[in-house]
VMD Tcl script that draws the C-alpha trace (Angstrom):
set ca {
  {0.00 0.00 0.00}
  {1.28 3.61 -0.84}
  {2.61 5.69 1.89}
  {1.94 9.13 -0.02}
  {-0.89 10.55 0.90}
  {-0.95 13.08 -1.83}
  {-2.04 10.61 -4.38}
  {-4.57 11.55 -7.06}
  {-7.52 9.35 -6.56}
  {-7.03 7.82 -9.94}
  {-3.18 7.37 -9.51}
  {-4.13 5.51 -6.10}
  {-6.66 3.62 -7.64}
  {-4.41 2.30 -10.69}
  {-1.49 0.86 -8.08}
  {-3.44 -0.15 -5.31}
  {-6.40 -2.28 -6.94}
  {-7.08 -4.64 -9.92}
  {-8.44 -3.66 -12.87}
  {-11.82 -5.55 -11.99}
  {-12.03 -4.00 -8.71}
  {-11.02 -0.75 -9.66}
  {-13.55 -0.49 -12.77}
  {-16.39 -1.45 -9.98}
  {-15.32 1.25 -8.12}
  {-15.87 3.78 -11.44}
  {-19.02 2.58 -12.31}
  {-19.95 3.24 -8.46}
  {-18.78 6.49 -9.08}
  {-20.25 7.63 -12.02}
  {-24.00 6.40 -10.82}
  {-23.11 8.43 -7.42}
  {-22.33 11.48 -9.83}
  {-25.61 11.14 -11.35}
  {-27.70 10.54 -8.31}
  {-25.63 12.61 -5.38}
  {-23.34 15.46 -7.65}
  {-19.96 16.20 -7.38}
  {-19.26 17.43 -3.92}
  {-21.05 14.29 -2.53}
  {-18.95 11.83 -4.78}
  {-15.62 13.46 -4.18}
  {-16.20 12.87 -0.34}
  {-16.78 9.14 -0.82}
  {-13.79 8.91 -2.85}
  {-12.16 10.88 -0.59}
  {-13.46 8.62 2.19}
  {-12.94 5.19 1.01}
  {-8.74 6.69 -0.31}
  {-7.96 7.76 3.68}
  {-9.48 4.15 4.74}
  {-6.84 2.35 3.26}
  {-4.35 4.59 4.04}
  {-5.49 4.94 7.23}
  {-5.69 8.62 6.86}
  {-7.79 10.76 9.10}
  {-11.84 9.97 8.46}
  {-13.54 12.05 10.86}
  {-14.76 14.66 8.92}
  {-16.98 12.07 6.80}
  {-18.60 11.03 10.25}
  {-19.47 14.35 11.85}
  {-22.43 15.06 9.16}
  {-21.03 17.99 7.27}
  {-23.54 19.74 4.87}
  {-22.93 19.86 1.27}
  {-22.83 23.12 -0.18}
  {-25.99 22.49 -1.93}
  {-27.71 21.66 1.49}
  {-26.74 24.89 3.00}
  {-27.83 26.41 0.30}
  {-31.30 25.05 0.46}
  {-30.72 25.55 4.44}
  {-30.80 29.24 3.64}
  {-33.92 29.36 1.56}
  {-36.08 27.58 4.20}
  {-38.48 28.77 5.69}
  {-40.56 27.34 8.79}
  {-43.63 27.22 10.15}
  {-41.88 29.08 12.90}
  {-38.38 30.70 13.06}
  {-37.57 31.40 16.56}
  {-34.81 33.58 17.50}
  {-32.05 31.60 19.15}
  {-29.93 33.37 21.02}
  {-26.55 31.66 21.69}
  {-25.11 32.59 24.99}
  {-21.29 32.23 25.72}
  {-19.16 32.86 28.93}
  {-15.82 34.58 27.72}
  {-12.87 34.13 29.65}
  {-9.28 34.95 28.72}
  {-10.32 33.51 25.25}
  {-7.12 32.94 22.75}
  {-7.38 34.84 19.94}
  {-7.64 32.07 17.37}
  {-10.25 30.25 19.73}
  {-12.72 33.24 19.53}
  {-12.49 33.86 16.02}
  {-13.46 30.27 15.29}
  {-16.20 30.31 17.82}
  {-17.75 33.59 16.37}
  {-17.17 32.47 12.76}
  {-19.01 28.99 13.31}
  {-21.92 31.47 14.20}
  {-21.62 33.51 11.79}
  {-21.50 30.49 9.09}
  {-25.11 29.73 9.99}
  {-27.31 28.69 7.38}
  {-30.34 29.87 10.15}
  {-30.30 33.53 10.43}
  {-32.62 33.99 13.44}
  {-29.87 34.28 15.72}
  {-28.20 36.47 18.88}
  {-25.03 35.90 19.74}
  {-24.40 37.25 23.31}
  {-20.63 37.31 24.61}
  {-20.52 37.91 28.89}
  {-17.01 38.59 29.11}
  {-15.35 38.37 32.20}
  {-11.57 38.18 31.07}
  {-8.52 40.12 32.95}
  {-7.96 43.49 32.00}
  {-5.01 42.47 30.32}
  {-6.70 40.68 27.17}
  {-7.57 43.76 25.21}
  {-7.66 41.26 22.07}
  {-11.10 40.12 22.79}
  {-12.80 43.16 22.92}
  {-10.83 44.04 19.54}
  {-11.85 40.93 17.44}
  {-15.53 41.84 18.29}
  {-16.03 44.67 17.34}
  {-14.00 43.56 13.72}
  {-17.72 41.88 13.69}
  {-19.83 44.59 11.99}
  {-23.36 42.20 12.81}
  {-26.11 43.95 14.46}
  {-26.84 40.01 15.92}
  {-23.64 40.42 18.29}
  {-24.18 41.22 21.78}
  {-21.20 41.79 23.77}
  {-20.73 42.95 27.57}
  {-17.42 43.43 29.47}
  {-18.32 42.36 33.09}
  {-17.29 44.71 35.72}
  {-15.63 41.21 37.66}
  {-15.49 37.11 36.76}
  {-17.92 35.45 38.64}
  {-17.28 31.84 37.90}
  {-18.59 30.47 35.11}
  {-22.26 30.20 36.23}
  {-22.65 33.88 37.38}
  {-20.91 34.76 33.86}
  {-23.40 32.70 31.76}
  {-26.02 33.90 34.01}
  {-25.08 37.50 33.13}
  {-25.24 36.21 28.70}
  {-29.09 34.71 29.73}
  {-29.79 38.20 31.22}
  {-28.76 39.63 27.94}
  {-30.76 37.09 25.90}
  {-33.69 38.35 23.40}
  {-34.42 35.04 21.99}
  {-37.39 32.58 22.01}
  {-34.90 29.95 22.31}
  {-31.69 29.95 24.23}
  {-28.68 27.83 23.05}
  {-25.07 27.40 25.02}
  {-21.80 27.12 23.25}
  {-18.38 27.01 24.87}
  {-15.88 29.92 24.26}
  {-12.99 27.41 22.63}
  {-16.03 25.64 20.96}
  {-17.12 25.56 17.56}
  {-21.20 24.68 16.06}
  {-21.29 23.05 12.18}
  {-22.93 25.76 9.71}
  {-26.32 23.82 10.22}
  {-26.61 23.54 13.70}
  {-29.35 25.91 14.03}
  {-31.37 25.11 11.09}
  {-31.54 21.65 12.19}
  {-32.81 22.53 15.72}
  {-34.95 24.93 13.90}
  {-36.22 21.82 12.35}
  {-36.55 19.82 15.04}
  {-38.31 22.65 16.94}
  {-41.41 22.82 14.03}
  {-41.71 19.04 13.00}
  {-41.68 18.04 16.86}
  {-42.70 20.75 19.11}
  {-39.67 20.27 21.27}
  {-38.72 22.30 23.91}
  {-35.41 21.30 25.00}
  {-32.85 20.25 22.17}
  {-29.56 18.21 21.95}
  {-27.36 16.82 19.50}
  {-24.70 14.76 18.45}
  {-20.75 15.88 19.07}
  {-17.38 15.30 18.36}
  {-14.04 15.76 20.44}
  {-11.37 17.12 18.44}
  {-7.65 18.14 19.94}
  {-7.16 21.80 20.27}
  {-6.35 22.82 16.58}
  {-9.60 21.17 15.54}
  {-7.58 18.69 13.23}
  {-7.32 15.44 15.12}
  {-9.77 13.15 16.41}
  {-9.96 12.62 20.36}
  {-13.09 10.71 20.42}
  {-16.76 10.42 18.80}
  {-19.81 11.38 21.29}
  {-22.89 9.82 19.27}
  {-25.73 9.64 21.77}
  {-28.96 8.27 22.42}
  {-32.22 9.44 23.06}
  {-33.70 11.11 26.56}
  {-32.95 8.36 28.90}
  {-33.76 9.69 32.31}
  {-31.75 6.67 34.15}
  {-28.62 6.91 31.88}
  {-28.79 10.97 32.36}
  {-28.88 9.99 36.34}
  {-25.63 8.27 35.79}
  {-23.60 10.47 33.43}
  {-23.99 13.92 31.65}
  {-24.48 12.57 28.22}
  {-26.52 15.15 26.95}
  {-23.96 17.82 26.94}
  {-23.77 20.43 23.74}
  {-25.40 21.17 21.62}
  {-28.17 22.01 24.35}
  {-31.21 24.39 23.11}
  {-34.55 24.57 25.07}
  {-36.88 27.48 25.00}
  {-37.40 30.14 27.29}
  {-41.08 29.44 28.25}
  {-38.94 26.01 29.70}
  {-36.37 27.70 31.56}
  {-38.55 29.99 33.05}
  {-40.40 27.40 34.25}
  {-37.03 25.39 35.39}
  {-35.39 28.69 36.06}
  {-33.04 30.71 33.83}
  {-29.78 30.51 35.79}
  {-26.72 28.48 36.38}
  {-26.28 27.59 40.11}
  {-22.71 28.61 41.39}
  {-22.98 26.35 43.80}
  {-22.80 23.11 41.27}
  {-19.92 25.15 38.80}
  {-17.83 22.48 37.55}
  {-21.18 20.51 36.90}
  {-23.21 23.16 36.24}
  {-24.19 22.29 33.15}
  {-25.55 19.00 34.26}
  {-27.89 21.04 37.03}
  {-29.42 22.72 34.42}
  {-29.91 19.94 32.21}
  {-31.27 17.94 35.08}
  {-33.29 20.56 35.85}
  {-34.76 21.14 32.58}
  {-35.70 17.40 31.70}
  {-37.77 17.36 34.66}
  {-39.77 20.16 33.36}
  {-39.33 19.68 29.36}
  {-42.48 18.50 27.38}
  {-40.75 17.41 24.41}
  {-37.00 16.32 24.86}
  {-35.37 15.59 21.32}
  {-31.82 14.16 20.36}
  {-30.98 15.38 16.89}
  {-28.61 12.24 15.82}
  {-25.97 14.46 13.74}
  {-23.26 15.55 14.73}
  {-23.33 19.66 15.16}
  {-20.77 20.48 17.64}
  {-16.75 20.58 17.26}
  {-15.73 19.65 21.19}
  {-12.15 21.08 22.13}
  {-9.47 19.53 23.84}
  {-7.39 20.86 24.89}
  {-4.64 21.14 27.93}
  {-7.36 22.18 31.20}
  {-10.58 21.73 29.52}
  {-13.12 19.08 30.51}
  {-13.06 17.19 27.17}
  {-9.61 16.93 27.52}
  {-9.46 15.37 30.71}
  {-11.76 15.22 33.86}
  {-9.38 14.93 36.02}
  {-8.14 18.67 34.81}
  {-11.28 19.43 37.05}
  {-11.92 16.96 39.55}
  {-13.85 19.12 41.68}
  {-16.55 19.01 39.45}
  {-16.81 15.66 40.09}
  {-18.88 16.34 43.68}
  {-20.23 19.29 42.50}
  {-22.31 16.78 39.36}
  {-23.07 13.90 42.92}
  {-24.43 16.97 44.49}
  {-26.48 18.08 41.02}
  {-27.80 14.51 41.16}
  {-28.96 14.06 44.99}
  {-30.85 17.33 44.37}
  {-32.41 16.21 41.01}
  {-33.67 12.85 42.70}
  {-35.11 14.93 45.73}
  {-36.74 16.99 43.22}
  {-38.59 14.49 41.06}
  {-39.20 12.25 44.55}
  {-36.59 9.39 44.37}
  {-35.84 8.26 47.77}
  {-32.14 7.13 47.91}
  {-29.25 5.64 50.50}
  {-26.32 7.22 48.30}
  {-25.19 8.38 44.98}
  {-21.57 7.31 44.39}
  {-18.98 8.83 42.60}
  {-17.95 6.07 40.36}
  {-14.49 5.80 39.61}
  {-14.75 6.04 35.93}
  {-14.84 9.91 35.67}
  {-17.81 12.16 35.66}
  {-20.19 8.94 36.12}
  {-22.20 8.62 39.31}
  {-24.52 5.44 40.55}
  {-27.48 6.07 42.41}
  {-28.43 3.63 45.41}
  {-32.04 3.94 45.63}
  {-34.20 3.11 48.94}
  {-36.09 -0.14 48.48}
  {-39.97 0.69 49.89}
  {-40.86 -1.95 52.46}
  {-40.16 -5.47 52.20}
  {-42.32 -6.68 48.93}
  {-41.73 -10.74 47.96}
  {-40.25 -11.60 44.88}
  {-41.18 -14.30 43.46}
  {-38.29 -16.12 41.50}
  {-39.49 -18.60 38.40}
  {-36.86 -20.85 36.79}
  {-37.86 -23.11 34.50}
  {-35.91 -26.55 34.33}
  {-35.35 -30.27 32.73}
  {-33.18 -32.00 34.62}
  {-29.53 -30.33 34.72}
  {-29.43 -30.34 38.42}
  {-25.65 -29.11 38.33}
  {-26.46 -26.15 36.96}
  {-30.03 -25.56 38.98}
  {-27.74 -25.82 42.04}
  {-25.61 -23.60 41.58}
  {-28.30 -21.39 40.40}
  {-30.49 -21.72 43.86}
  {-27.16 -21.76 46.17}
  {-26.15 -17.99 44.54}
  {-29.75 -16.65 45.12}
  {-29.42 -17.45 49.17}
  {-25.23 -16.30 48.77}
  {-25.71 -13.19 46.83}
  {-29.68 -12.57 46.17}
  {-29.29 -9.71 49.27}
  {-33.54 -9.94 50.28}
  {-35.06 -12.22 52.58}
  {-38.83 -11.93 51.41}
  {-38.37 -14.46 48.29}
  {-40.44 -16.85 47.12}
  {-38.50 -19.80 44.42}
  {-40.66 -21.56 42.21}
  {-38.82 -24.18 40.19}
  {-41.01 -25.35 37.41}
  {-40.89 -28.39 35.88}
  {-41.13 -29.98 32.60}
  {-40.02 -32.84 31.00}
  {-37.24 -33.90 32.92}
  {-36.12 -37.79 32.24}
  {-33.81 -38.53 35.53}
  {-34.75 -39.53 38.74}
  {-31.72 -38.06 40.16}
  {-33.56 -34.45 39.60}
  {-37.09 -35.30 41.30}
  {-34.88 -36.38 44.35}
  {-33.15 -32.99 44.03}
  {-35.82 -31.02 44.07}
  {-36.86 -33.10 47.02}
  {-33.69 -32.39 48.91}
  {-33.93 -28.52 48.18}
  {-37.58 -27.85 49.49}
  {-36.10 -29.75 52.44}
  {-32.95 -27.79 52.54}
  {-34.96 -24.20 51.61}
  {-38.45 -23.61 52.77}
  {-38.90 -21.22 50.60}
  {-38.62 -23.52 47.65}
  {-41.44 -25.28 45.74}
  {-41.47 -27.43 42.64}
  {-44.38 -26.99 40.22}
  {-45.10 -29.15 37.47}
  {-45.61 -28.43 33.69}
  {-47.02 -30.44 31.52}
  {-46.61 -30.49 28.13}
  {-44.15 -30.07 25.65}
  {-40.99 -27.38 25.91}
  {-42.41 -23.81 25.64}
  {-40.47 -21.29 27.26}
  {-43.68 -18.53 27.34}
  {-46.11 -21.31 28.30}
  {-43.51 -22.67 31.41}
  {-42.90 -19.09 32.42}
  {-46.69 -18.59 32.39}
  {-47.62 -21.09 34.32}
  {-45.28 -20.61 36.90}
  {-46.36 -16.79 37.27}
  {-49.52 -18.05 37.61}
  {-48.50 -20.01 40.68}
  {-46.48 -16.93 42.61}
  {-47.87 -15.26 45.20}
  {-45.11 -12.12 45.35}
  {-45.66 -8.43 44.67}
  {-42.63 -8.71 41.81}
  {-41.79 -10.95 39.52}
  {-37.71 -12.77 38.88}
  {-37.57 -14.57 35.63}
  {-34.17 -16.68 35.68}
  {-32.94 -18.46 34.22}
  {-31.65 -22.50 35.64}
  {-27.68 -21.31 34.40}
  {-27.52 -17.92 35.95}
  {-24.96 -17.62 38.72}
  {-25.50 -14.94 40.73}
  {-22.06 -13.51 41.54}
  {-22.73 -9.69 43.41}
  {-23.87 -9.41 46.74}
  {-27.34 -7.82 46.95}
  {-28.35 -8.65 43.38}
  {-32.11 -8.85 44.27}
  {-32.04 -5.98 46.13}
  {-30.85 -3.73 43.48}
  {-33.42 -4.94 40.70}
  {-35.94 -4.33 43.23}
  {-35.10 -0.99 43.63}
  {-35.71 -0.55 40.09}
  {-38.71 -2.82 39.62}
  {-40.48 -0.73 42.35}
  {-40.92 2.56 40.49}
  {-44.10 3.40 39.08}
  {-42.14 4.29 35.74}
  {-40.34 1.09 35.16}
  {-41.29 -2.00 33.79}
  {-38.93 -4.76 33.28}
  {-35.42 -4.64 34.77}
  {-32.36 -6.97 33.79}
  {-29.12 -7.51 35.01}
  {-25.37 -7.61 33.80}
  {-24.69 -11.36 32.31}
  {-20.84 -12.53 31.75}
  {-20.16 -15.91 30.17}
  {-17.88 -18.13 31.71}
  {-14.73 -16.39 30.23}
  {-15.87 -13.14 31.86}
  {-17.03 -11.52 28.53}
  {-20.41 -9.81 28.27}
  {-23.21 -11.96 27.28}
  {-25.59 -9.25 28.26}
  {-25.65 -5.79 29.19}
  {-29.41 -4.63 27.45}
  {-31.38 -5.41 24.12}
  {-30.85 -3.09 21.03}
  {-33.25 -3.51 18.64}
  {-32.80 -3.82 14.67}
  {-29.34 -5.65 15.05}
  {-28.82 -8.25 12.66}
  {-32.54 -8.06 11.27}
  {-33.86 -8.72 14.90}
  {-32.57 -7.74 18.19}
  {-28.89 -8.28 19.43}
  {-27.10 -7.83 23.01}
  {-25.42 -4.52 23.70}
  {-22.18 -5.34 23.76}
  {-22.04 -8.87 23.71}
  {-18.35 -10.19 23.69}
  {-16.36 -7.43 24.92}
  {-14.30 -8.04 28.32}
  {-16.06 -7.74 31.77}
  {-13.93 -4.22 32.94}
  {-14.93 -2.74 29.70}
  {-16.95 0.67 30.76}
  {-18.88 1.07 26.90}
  {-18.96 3.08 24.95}
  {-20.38 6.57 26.51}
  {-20.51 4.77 29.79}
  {-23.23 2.60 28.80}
  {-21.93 -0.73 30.21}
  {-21.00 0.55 33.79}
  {-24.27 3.27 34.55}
  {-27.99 2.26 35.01}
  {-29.31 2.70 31.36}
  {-33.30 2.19 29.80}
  {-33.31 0.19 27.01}
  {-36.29 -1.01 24.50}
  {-35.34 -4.80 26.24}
  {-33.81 -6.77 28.68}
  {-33.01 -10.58 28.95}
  {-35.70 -12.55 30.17}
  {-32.75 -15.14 31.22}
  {-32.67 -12.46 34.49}
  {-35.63 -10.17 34.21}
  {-37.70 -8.94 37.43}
  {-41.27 -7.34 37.09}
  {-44.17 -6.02 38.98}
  {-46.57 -9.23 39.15}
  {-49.47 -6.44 37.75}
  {-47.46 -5.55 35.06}
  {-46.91 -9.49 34.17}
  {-50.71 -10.23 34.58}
  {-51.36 -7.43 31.92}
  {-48.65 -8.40 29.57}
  {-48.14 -12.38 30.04}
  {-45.17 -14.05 27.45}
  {-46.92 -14.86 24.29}
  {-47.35 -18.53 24.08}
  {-48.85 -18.86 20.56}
  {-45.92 -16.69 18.53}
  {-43.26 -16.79 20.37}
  {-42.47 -20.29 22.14}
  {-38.82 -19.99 22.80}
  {-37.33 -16.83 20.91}
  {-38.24 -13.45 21.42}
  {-40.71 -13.93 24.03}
  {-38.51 -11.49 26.51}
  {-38.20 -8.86 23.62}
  {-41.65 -9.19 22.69}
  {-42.82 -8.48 26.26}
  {-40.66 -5.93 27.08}
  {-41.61 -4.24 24.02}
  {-45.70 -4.31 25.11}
  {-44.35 -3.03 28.33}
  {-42.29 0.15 26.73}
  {-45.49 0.88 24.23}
  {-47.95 1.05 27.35}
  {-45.15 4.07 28.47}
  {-42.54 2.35 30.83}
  {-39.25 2.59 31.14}
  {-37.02 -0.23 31.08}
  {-34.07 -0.46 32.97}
  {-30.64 -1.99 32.65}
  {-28.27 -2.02 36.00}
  {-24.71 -3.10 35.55}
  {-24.71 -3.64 39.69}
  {-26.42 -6.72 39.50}
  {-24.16 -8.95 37.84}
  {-24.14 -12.79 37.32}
  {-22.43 -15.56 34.90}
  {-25.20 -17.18 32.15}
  {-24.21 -20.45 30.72}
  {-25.87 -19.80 28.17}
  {-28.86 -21.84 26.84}
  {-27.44 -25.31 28.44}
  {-30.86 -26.14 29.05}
  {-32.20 -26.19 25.49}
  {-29.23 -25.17 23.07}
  {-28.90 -22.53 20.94}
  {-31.53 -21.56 18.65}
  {-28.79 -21.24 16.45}
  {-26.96 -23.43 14.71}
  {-25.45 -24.02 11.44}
  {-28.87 -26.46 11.03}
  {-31.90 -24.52 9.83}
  {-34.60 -24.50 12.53}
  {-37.64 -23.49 11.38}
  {-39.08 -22.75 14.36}
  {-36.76 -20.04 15.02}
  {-37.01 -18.71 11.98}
  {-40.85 -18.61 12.34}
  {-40.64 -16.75 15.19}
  {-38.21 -14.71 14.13}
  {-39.81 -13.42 10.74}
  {-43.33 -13.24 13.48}
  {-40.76 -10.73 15.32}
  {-39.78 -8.50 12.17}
  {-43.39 -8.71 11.47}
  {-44.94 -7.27 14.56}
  {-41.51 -5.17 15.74}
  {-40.48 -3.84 12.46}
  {-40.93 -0.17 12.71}
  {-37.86 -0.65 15.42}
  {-35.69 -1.87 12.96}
  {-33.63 0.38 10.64}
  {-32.66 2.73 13.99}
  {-35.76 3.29 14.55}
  {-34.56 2.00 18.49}
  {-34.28 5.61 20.37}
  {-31.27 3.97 22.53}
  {-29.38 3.69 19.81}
  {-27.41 5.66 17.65}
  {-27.83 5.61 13.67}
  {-23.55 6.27 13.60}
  {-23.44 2.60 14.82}
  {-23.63 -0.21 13.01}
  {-26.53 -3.10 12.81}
  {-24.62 -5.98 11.82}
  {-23.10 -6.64 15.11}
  {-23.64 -5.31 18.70}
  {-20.44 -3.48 20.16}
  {-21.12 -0.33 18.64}
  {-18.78 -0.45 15.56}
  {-18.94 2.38 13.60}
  {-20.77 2.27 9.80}
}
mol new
graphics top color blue
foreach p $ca { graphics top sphere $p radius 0.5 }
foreach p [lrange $ca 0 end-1] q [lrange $ca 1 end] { graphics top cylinder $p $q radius 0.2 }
display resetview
């Protein structure tokens, strides 16, 4: 492969590939000229050249306009064209940072804008005041502050100075994409959203090289509990703030971002994640994106922003923890009383494995009130019946029930629901291993909110890989394991694999639920037997407006599917297949990233967030 990277695409082409390959390549070409124009073309080219020479490919990720789509940006006009007036904190700003900053607003293709500058620099950084007024636009507003009162009295002083109907924030070594605001502006008419974020990437301090991608999900009120992921680009409208309040807190600086935001979701009516990227992070030597631990004091001041935010909306807590990943909290909510759980494991024979299963639940399960309900079906040794025998003997508060029929997972799981006399609801499977002390406990304190409907827990195979950490739908034509196979002291991307998250799904291997909620949504016995069943009913549950919940604190090992084997296998098996076309069928409009937890940058052919 060539080593100069100043190659004309055609001169690369002709060395690098075979004539067969090559004239594929052209013919791709010339239909994307016909179909997408010049600009568009050159980028793919462009694109596919600095892949194989493992050149810098950032700029194709971060959702650049074409100059025709500016263009067009421009000529729009809404429904509504608020005034968005972007507010930014200026202190000791270098030169070449503001000029950027200012020139990414002035770039916009939305031209219902305020720029307000609250500068609170020393006296000896004449510069700034000098490149402002260079800006002859009547949509500047800029104040020297008489004295720099941290960074939430400064932006507080830019809010006061605000005209618009919307108010944006934007970092003073920060830079927005020429269609940031027409996109909110967008956003803003097609879904009547009052608070606004999107997409971001982290780029080192010349805005050249790539730190790291931010692509994010949707509002997830339990992963925003656990991490800031929100961030920039944040817009929400005044009528909001003024009903959250239209201030930064100096007692949360260093977080105080993620008070507002906190603040604001609990008041928003419409929260909306734009999935594009419009903000240009710096990072830069001292600067949060950087490196937290420039600023670890901000890591209290965001446990503090959280406590206040869960007293707020009414969540009783023991703790929240500052996590030693940075910037990432865990909340340790109260558990209300002392309801039963009822656990229900299915099983055929495999005693070994059932064992081990009951044996972690009294270990690890951390809550006395349980109820186990092994239910039987099929089994063909006598050694098992004797089992179960010794463990009702051994465990009062064990009972076998007995299924009979032939294998359905729904139907077992059913009828074993049917016999539980708890408040909530453990599906678990006979080769889960519990392995963290008070793993009950902490789905419990999950399960028990009004908002939440199913709940699963962190699943390792035996090597100590992820088997499970949440259900993202649309992966692989179906639904796929967030992920699955990466090493146990991975943290995720964003996070993800070490905070409380929502997801469309959980596991049903180790899935709790309010026995009401089960009642109203049972498995489906007729369509989905063995596969999907979990998805399926978490799915009913998220469509009647609950939350589903992922926590990474209650961890176990799954041996996976010893009971029945894997559904697949290089054989066909029709009846998965049934089920899973049944799935597609019913599911679809999930598919094709239409799954609000996950992010359209990511890939769907396999489940550890690769990038397209």
């Amino acid at each position: 492969m060539s080593d100069n990277l100043q190659d004309t695409p055609l001169k690369f082409l002709k060395r690098n590939l075979n004539i067969k390959r090559a004239g594929t390549l052209i013919k791709r070409g010339v239909l994307s000229l016909k179909r997408d124009g010049l600009e568009a073309t050159w980028r793919k080219v462009d694109f596919r050249i600095k892949l194989m020479t493992k050149g810098d490919v950032w700029r194709f990720r971060s959702d650049i306009p074409l100059k025709k789509e500016l263009k067009a940006q421009k000529n729009a006009i809404f429904p509504y064209m608020p005034k968005i007036s972007i507010v930014v904190p200026l202190y000791n700003t270098p030169a070449d940072f503001l000029k950027q900053m200012i020139d990414s607003v002035a770039r916009q293709s939305y031209s219902n804008w305020q720029l307000v500058l609250a500068d609170a620099s020393d006296k000896d950084m004449p510069h700034i005041q000098q490149i402002v007024a260079g800006y002859k636009d009547s949509r500047i507003t800029y104040k020297k502050l008489e004295e720099n009162g941290g960074i939430s009295r400064n932006t507080n002083a830019g809010f006061r100075l605000a005209e618009g109907d919307y108010i944006a924030l934007l970092d003073h070594d920060d830079v927005i994409l020429p269609g940031a605001l027409y996109e909110n502006v967008k956003a803003i008419n097609e879904h009547k959203a009052d608070m606004l974020y999107s997409d971001e990437i982290t780029l080192d301090g010349q805005l050249k090289h790539l730190i790291q991608f931010h692509f994010k999900i949707d509002y997830a009120p339990d992963f925003l509990r656990g991490v800031n992921y929100i961030t920039h680009f944040l817009v929400f409208s005044r009528a909001l703030a003024e009903k959250a309040g239209l201030y930064e807190d100096p007692a949360y600086d260093g977080a105080q971002d993620y008070d507002l935001i906190l603040r604001l979701s609990e008041k928003a009516q419409k929260i909306y994640h734009i999935p594009k990227v419009l903000y240009y992070w710096r990072g830069h030597a001292g600067s949060t994106a950087s490196d937290m631990s420039a600023k670890s004091y901000a890591f209290e001041a965001g446990r503090r922003a959280v406590m206040a935010h869960l007293d707020r909306v009414g969540l009783e807590y023991d703790d929240v923890k500052i996590q030693k990943y940075n910037g990432s909290y865990r909340p340790v909510y109260k558990v209300q009383g002392q309801p039963k759980v009822s656990i229900i494991i299915p099983n055929k024979d495999h005693i070994d494995d059932l064992s081990r299963c009951v044996e972690s639940i009294f270990a690890h399960g951390g809550w006395d009130n349980i109820q186990i309900i092994i239910v039987e079906n099929n089994s063909q040794e006598k050694a098992t019946f004797e089992f179960y025998r010794r463990l009702e003997e051994k465990y009062p508060r064990v009972k076998t029930v007995y299924y009979c029929g032939p294998f359905n997972f729904s139907a077992v799981c059913n009828f074993g629901e049917k016999q539980a006399d708890g408040e909530h609801i453990l599906l678990l499977n006979n080769d889960v291993q519990f392995i963290s002390d008070g793993f009950i406990r902490e789905m419990l304190s999950f399960s028990q909110r009004a908002d939440v409907g199913a709940v699963g827990a962190k699943l390792y195979y035996p090597d100590d890989s992820i088997q499970h950490a949440g259900v993202i739908i649309g992966i692989n034509g179906s639904a796929g394991h967030s992920h699955k196979g990466l090493e146990r002291d991975t943290t995720g991307d964003m996070y993800r694999l070490v905070t409380a998250q929502n997801y469309l799904a959980v596991t049903g291997a180790c899935l709790m639920v309010k026995k009401e909620l089960y009642d109203r949504f049972p498995l489906d016995e007729e369509n989905f037997a063995v596969a999907y069943n979990d998805v399926d009913f978490c799915l009913k549950l998220y469509e009647a407006g609950y939350l589903n919940v992922f926590t990474p604190y209650s961890e176990a090992y799954h041996y996976e599917s010893k009971s029945r084997g894997l559904d697949e296998t290089d054989k066909p098996n029709p009846r998965y297949e049934g089920e899973k076309r049944r799935f597609a069928a019913k599911w679809g409009k999930y598919f094709n990233y239409g799954d609000p937890y996950y992010n359209p940058h990511f890939t769907l052919l396999y489940e550890n967030y690769g990038y397209k």
